[in-house]
C-alpha positions as a Markdown table, in Angstrom:
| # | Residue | x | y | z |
|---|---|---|---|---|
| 1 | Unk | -189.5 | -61.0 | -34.9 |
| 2 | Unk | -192.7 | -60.2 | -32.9 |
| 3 | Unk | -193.7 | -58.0 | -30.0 |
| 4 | Unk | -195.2 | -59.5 | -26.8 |
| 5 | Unk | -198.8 | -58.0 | -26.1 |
| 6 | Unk | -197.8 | -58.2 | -21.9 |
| 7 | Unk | -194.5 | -57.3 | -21.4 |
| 8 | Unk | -193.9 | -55.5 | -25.7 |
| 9 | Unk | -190.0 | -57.6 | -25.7 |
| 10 | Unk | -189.3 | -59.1 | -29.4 |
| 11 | Unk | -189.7 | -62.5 | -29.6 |
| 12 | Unk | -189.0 | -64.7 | -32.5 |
| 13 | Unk | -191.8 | -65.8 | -35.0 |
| 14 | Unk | -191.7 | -69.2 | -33.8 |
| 15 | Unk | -192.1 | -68.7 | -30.0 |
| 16 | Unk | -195.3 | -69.6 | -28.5 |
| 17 | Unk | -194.4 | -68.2 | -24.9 |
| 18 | Unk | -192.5 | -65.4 | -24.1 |
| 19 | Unk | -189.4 | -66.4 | -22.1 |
| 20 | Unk | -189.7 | -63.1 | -20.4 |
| 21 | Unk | -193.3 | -63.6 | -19.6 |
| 22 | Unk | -193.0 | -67.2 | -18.5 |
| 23 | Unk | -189.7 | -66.5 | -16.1 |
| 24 | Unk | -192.1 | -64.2 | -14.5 |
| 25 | Unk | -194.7 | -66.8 | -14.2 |
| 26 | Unk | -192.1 | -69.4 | -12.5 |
| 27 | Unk | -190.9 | -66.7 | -9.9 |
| 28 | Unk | -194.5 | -66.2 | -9.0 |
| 29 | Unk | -195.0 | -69.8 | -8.5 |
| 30 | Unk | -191.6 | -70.2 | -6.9 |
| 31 | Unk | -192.4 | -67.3 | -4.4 |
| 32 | Unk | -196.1 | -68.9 | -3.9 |
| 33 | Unk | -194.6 | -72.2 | -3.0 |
| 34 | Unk | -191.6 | -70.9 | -0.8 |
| 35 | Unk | -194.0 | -69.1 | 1.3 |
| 36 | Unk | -196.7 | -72.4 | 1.5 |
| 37 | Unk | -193.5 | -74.2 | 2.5 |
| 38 | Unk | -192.2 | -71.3 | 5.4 |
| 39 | Unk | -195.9 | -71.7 | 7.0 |
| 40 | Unk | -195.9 | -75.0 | 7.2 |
| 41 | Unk | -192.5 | -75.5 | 8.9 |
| 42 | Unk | -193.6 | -72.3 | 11.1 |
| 43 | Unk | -196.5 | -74.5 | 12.5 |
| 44 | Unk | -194.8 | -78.2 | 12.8 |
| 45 | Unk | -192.1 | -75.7 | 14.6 |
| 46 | Unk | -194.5 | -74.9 | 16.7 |
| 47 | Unk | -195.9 | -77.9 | 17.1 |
| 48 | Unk | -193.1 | -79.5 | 18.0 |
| 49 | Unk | -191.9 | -76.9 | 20.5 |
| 50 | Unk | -196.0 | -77.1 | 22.8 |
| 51 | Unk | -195.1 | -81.2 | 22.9 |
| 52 | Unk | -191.5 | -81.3 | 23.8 |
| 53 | Unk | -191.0 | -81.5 | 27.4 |
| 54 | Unk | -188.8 | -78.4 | 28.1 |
| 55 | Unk | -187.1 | -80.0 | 31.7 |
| 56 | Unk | -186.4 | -83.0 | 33.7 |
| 57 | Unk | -188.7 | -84.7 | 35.4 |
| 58 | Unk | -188.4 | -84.4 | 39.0 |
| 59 | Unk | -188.0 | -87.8 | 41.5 |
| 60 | Unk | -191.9 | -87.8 | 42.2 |
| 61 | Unk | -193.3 | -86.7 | 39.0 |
| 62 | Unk | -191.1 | -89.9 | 37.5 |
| 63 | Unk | -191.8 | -92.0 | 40.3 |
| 64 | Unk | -195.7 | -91.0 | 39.3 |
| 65 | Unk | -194.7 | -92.0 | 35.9 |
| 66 | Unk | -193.3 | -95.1 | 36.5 |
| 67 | Unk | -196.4 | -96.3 | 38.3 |
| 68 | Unk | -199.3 | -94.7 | 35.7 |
| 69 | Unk | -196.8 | -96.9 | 33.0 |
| 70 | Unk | -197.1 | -100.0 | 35.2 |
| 71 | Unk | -201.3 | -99.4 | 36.3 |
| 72 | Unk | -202.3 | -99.4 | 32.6 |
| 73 | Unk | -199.8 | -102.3 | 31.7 |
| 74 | Unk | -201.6 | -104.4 | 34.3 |
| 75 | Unk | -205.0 | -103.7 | 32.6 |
| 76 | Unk | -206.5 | -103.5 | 36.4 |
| 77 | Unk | -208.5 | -100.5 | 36.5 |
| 78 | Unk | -210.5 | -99.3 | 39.4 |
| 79 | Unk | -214.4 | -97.8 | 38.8 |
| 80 | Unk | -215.8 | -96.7 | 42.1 |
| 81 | Unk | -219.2 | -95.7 | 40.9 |
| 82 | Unk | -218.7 | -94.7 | 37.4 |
| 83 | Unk | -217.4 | -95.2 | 33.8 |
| 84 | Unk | -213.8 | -93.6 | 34.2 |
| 85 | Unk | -210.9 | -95.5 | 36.2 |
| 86 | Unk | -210.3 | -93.4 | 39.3 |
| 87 | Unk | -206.6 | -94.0 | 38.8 |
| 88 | Unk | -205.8 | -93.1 | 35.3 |
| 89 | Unk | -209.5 | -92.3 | 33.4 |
| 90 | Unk | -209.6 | -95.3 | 31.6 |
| 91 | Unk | -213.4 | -95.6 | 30.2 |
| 92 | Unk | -215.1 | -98.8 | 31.2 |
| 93 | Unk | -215.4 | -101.1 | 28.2 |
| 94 | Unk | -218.4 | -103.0 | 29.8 |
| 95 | Unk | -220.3 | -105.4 | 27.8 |
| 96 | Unk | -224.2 | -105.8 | 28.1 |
| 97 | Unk | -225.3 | -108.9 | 29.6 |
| 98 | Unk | -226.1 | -111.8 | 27.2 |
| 99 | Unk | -230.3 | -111.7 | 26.7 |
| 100 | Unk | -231.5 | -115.5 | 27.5 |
């Protein structure tokens, strides 16, 4: 049997690692991982809870819905003297004329 230099427990002749040493070692790794793992289901909770809509829509925000689905569906967007659609800010995806 040997003494440890860290933690002075007897360990037998053969032992590379300490067992009490290296159980030490994995609870510090555990504990580094389970707090990596609680701060990154802290911010996707978070996340999630700013782009979930909390309450129903009411009859003209869904009729206003129903109608900004169908405008962009139709692919008929309306530039009055600019890039962006007027309706729904679609940039205009204009091509340059063809050089002859």
């Amino acid at each position: 049997m040997r003494e440890c230099e860290n933690c002075h427990n007897l360990i037998p002749e053969g032992m590379k690692i300490c067992p009490h040493c290296s159980l030490w070692a994995a609870f510090t790794i555990f504990v580094f991982f389970a707090i990596i793992f609680t701060c990154v289901c802290v911010i996707v909770a978070k996340d999630y809870s700013h782009r979930s809509f909390k309450g129903k829509l009411t009859k003209a925000e869904r009729i206003r819905f129903i109608n900004m689905k169908q405008h962009i569906e139709s692919g008929r967007h309306f530039y009055d003297k600019g890039e962006y659609c007027t309706v729904c800010g679609h940039k205009k995806t204009g091509r340059a004329p063809a050089k002859k």
